[in-house]
C-alpha positions in Angstrom: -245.3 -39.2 -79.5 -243.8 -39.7 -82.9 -245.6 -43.0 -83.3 -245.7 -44.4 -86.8 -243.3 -42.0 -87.8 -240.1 -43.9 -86.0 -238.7 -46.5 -88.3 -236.8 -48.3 -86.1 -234.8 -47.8 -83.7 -232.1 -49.5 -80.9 -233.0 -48.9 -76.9 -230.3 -50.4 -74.2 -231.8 -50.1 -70.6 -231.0 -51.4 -67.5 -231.1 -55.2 -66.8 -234.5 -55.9 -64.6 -236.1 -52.9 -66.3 -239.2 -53.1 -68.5 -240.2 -50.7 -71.4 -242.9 -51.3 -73.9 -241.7 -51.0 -77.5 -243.3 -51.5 -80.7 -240.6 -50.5 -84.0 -237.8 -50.6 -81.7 -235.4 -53.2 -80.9 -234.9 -53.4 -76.8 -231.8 -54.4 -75.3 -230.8 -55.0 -71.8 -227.7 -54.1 -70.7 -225.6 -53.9 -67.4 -225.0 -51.2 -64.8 -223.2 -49.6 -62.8 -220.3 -51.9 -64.5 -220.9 -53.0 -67.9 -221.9 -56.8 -69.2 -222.5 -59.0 -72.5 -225.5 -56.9 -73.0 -223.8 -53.8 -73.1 -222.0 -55.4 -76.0 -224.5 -56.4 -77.3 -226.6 -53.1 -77.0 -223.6 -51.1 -78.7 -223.2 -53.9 -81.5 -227.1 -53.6 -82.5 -226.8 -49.5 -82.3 -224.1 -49.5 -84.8 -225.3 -52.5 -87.0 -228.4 -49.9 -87.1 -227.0 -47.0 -87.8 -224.9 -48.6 -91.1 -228.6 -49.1 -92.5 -229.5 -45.6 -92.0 -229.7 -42.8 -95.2 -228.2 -39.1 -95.2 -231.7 -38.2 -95.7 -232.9 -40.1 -92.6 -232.9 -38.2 -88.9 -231.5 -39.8 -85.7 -233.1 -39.0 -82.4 -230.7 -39.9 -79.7 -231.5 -40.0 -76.3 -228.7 -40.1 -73.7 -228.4 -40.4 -70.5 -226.1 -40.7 -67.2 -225.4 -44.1 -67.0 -224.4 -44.9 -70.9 -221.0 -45.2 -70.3 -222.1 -48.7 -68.8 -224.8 -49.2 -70.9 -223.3 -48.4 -74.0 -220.0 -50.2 -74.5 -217.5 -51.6 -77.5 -214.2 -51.9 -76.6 -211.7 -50.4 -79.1 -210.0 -53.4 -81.5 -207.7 -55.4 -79.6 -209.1 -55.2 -76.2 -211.7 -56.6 -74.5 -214.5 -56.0 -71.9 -212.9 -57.3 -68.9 -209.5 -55.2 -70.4 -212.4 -52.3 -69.5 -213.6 -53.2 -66.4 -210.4 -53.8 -65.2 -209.5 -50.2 -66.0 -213.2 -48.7 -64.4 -212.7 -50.6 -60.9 -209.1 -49.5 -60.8 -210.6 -45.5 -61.6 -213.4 -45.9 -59.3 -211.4 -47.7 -56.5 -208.5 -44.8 -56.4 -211.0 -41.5 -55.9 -210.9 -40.3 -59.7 -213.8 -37.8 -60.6 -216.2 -38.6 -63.7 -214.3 -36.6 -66.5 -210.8 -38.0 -65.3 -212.8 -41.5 -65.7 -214.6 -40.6 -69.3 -211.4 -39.4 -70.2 -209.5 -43.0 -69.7 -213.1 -44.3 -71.0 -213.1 -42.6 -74.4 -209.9 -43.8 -75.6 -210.6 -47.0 -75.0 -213.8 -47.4 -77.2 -215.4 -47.0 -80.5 -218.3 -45.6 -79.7 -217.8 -42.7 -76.9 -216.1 -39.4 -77.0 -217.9 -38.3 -80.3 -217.3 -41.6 -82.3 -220.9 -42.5 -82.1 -221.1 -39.5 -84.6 -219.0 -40.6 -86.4 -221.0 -43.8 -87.5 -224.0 -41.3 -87.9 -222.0 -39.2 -90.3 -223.5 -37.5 -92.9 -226.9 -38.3 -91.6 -228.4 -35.7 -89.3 -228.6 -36.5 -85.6 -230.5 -35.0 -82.5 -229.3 -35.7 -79.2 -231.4 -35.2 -76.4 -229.2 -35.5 -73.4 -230.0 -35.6 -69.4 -226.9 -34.6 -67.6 -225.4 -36.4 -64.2 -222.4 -34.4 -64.3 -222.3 -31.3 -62.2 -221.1 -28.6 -64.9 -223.2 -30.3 -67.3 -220.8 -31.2 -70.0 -222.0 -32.8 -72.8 -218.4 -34.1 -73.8 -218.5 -36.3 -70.3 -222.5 -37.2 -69.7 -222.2 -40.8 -70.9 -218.8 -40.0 -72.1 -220.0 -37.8 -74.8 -221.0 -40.3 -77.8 -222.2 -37.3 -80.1 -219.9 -34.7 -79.0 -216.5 -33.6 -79.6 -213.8 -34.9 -77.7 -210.9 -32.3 -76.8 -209.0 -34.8 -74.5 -206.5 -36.9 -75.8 -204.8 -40.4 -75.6 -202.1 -38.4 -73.8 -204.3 -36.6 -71.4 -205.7 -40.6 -70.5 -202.2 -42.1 -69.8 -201.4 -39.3 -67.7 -204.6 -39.6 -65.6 -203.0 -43.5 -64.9 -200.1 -42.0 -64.0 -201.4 -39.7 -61.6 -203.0 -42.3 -59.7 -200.2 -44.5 -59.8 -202.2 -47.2 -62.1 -199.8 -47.5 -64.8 -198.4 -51.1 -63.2 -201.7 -52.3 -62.8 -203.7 -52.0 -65.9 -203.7 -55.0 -68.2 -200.2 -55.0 -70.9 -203.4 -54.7 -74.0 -204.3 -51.6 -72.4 -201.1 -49.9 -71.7 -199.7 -51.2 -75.2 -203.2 -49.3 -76.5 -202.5 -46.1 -75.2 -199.2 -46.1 -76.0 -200.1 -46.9 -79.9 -202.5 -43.4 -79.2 -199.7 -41.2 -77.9 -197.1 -42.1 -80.3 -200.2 -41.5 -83.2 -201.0 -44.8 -84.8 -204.1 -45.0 -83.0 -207.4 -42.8 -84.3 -207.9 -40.0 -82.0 -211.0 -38.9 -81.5 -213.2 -36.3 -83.0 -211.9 -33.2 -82.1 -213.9 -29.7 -82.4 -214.6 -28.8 -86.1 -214.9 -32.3 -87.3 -216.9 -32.9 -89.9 -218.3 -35.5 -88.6 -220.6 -33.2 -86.3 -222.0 -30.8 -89.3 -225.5 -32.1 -89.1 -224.9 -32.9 -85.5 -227.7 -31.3 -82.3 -227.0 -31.4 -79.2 -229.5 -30.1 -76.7 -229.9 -30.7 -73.1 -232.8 -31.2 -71.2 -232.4 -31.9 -68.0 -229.6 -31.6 -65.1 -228.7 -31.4 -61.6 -228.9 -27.9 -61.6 -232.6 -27.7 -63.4 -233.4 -30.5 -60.7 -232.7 -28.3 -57.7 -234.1 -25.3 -58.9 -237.6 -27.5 -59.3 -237.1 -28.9 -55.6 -237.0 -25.3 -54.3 -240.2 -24.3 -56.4 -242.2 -27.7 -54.6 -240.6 -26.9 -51.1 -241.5 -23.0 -51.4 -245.3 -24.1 -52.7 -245.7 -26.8 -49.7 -244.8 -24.5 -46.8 -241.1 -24.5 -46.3 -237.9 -21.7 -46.6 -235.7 -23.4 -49.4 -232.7 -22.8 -48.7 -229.6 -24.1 -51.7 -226.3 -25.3 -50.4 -224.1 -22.7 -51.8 -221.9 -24.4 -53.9 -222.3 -28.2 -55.3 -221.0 -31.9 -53.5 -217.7 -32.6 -55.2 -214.5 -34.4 -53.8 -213.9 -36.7 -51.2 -217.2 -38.0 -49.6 -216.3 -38.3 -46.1 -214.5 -33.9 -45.7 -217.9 -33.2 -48.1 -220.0 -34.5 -45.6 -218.7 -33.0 -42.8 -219.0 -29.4 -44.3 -222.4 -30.2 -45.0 -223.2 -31.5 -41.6 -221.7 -27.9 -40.4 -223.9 -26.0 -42.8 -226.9 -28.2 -41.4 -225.8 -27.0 -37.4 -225.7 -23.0 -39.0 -229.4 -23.7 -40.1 -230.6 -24.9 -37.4 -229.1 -22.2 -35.0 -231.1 -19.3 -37.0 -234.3 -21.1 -38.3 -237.8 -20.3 -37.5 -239.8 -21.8 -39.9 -239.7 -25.0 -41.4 -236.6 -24.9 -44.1 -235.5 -27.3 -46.7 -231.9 -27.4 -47.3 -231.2 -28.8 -51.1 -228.0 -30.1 -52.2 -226.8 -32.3 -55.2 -223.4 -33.3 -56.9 -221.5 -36.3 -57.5 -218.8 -37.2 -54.6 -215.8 -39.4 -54.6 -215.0 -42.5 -52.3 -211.0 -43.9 -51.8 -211.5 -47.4 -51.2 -208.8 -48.6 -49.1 -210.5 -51.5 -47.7 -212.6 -54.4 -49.1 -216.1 -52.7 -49.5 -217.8 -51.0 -52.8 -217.4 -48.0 -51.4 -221.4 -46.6 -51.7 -220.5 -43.0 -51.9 -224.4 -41.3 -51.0 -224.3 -44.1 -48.0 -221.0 -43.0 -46.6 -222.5 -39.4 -47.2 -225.0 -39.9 -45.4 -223.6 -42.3 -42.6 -220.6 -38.9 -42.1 -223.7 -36.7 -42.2 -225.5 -38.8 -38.9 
């Protein structure tokens, strides 16, 4: 749309996925667990942002999945440091903010430090939310956005889930740097860094549903919107939702469409990946 008028630019999208670009650079990057393009993409987003002038405007786009896409380590670790730390996060049954949390203090470039390489220029952020209470601070761990968690808050989150003993010595040593204070926190709230800083969001969950009752009311069906959204443990989510299906069907008369979204957990304790919306829907049957 804005044609001639963009400058230049940095894009990191999935691996295997094709976009046509013209003044901006394309990268390919790795999901759902970051990769050397990842790196990469981060690299050539802040090598472009150096170039940029206060008088210059940023248009961010943001979406779920950055946190892979979108990765530099914080100095003295490295990618496979990271990735140790996700799979350990994902494997135990921590939600998304208790993972963004461990995430942003572990890199230069979420929780609001994205910003602060923008900083003074101004910058608009257009963000799609896969987080259930749309938080900006945790959808793609929140590049633009102040962070109010703190290196404290992440080693506790380890040490809730009993991780401490298992996360590589660079990481722990890391954290421990950041709770003791000789480790940059952050941007906080009221940060300069976020004066010329917009955040808006345009799309969620929530906006998602309220679209899928519209289409089901306007082709014939009764929409009818689970109450309250998927979170927690897959398999006790699942069965609730399988109960709410049996209530529907006991009272129905015309053709209903049951809607539901949210983000579940799985707690692997096996040797699978631990597909969260195939487990879902595998309880469900």
């Amino acid at each position: 749309m804005l044609g001639a008028r963009v400058r230049g630019g940095v894009v990191v999208i999935p691996t295997g996925v094709s976009a046509n670009t013209q003044r901006v650079t394309l990268v390919h990057g790795e999901h759902p667990l970051p990769g050397p393009g990842s790196l990469s993409g981060a690299e050539q987003l802040r090598s472009f942002l150096a170039l940029t002038h206060p008088a210059d405007l940023l248009c961010f786009c943001l979406t779920g999945g950055a946190s892979s896409l979108l990765v530099s380590p914080a100095i003295g670790l490295s990618l496979a440091d990271k990735l140790t730390v996700n799979r350990l996060l994902l494997a135990c049954g921590a939600d998304i903010h208790e993972l963004n949390v461990v995430r942003k203090h572990l890199s230069r470039i979420k929780g609001g430090h994205l910003a602060r390489f923008a900083s003074p220029t101004t910058l608009v952020s257009f963000i799609l939310s896969d987080v259930i209470d749309d938080d900006l601070s945790t959808i793609g761990s929140g590049p633009t956005v102040p962070d109010a968690s703190t290196f404290q808050d992440a080693w506790n989150i380890l040490e809730q889930y009993q991780l401490l003993d298992q996360i590589p010595a660079s990481v722990s040593t890391h954290l421990t740097a950041g709770c003791r204070g000789t480790q940059t926190e952050t941007p906080k709230p009221g940060d300069p860094v976020f004066a010329h800083v917009h955040n808006f969001l345009l799309g969620s969950n929530r906006i998602a549903l309220a679209a899928a009752a519209t289409t089901a009311k306007a082709t014939g069906f009764i929409p009818y919107l689970y109450p309250t959204p998927l979170v927690g443990d897959t398999t006790d989510v699942a069965r609730q939702f399988a109960a709410e299906l049996r209530r529907q069907f006991v009272t129905i008369r015309d053709p209903v469409c049951v809607l539901a979204g949210g983000e579940t957990t799985v707690r692997l304790t096996g040797h699978g990946k631990g597909g969260r919306n195939q487990e879902f829907a595998l309880v469900v049957a």
